[in-house]
N, C-alpha and C positions, 0 to 999 in steps of 0.2 A: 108364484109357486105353481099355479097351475101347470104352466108350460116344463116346469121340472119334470111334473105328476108325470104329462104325456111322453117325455122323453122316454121317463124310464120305463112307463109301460108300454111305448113301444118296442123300445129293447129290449124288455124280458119278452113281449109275443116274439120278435123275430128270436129269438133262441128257442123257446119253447118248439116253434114251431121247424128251426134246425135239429135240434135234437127229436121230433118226431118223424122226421124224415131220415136221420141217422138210424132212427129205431128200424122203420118201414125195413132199410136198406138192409141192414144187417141183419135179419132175418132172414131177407132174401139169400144172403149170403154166408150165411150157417151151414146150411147141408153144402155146402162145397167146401168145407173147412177152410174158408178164407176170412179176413177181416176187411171189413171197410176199406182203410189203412193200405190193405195189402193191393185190393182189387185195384185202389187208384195207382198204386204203384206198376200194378201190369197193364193198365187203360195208358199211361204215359209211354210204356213202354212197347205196346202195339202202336202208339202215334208215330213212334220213331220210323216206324215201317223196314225193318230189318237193322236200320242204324243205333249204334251202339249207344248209350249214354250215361253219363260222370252221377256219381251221387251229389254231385252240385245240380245238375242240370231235373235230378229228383226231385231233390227237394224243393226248386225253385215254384215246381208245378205243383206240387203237395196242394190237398185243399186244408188240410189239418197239419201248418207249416212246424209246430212243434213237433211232429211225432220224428222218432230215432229213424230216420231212414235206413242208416247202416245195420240196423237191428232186424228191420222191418225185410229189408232186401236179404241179409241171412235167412232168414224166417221160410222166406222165397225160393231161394235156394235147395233146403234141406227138404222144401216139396218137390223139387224138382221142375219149378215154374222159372226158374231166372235160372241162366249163368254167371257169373262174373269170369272177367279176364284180364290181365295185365297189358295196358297200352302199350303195342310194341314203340311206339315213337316217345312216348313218356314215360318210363317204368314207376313214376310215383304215382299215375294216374289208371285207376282201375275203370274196365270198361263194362257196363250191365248190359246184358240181352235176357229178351224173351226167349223162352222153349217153345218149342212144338210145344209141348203138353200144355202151359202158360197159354199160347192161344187159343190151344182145342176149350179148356176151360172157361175163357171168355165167350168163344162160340157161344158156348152152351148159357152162358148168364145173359149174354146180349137180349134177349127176347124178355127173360124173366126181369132183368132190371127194367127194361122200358116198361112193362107191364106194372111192375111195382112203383115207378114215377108217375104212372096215367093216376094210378089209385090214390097216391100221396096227394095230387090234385085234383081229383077226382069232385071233391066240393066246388070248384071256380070252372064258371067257365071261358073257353078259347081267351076271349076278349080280357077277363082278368086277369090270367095267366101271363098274356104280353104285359099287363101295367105292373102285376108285379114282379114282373122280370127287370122291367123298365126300371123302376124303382130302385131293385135293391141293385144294378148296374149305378145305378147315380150313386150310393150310398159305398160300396165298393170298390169304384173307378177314382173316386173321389178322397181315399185316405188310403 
């Protein structure tokens, strides 16, 4: 029974401690009127590096693989952060870009988020940080 006990309290700490780094984030990311959600959908979408991508190729990268992407990427849109366009070589297949304005807005968070990450680990140091990166990479990679 023991070994039950420590499963589950270590799964509740690794959640507790997602969802306080969820918190950390979305703070950070308030006064830009974005969400979490949203911000990963435009960090995907500066990876592309001008290249276009499918709401499959979205979602796939999602860290929070539930959320509406279609909803999400409207959302996008009516800030004026994403375009969408109709694949001319597919007409079923819609294609998502980032805006100017989508990247200037990341500029501007690029420094605030790293800053808000240092602090989220701001308790561990260097050396812990690699093991538990280590870690939850095995735990991850692995299911």
């Amino acid at each position: 029974m023991e070994l039950l006990d420590l499963a589950k309290n270590t799964v509740v700490a690794i959640l507790k401690a997602g969802y306080k780094g969820e918190e950390f984030l979305a703070n950070t990311l308030k006064p830009h009127g974005i969400s979490l959600q949203q911000f990963n959908v435009l960090r995907i979408l500066r990876g592309r590096k001008g290249n276009p991508a499918n709401l499959q190729t979205v979602q796939k990268r999602m860290i929070h693989k539930m959320s509406n992407t279609t909803r999400l990427v409207d959302k996008l849109i009516e800030k004026k952060l994403v375009n969408r366009k109709i694949c001319e070589n597919n007409r079923r297949k819609i294609e998502i870009f980032i805006t100017k304005k989508g990247l200037e807005i990341l500029k501007q968070l690029d420094t605030k988020i790293q800053e808000t990450e240092a602090e989220i680990l701001k308790p561990l140091s260097l050396r812990e940080q690699k093991t538990l990166r280590a870690l939850i990479n095995k735990i991850t990679l692995n299911h």
